[in-house]
C-alpha positions as CSV (number, residue, x, y, z in Angstrom):
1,X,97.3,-102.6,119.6
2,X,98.1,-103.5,123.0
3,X,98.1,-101.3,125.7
4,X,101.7,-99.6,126.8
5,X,103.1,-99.1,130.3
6,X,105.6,-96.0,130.7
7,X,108.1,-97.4,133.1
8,X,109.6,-93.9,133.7
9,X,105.5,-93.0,135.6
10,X,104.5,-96.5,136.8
11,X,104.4,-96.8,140.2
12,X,103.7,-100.7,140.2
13,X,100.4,-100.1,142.3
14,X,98.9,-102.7,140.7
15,X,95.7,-101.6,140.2
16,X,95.7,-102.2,136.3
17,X,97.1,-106.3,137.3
18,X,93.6,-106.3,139.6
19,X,91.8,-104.9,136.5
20,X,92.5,-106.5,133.5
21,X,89.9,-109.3,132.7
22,X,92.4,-111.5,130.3
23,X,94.9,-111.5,132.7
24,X,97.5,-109.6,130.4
25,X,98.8,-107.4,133.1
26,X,101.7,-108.3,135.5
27,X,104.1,-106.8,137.8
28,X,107.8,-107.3,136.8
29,X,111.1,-108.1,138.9
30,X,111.6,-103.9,139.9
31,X,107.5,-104.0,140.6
32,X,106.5,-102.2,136.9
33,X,103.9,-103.1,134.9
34,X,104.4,-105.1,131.9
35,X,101.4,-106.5,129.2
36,X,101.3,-109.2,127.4
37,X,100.7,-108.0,124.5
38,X,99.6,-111.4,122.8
39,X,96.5,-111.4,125.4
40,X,95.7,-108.1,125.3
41,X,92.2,-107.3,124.0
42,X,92.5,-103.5,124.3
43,X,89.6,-103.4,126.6
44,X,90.9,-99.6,127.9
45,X,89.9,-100.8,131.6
46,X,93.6,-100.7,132.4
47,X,94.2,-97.1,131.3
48,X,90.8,-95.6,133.2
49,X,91.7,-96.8,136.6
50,X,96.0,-96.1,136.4
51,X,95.9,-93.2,138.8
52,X,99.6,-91.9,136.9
53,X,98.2,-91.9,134.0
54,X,101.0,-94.2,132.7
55,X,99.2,-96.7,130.2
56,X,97.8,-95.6,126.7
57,X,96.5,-97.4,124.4
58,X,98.3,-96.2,120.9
């Protein structure tokens, strides 16, 4: 399963975009997160450096 962003936490830092090794990760129009969940390979690396704590993997 892909990883989920909680829009109400992110703070569109970033850091999870600079992280991602597939490239799945992007900021949107308001500067949230959003995955793409079709190249997601639920690596985890997104959800150890989010410093909210606002991506899981489920």
């Amino acid at each position: 399963m892909a990883a989920r962003i909680n829009r109400d936490l992110c703070t569109g830092c970033g850091q999870c975009v600079d992280t991602c090794p597939v490239e799945a990760i992007s900021l949107d129009d308001e500067g949230v997160a959003v995955v793409d969940a079709e190249l997601c390979v639920d690596c985890d690396k997104c959800v150890d450096v989010c410093p909210v704590e606002a991506i899981s993997l489920d």
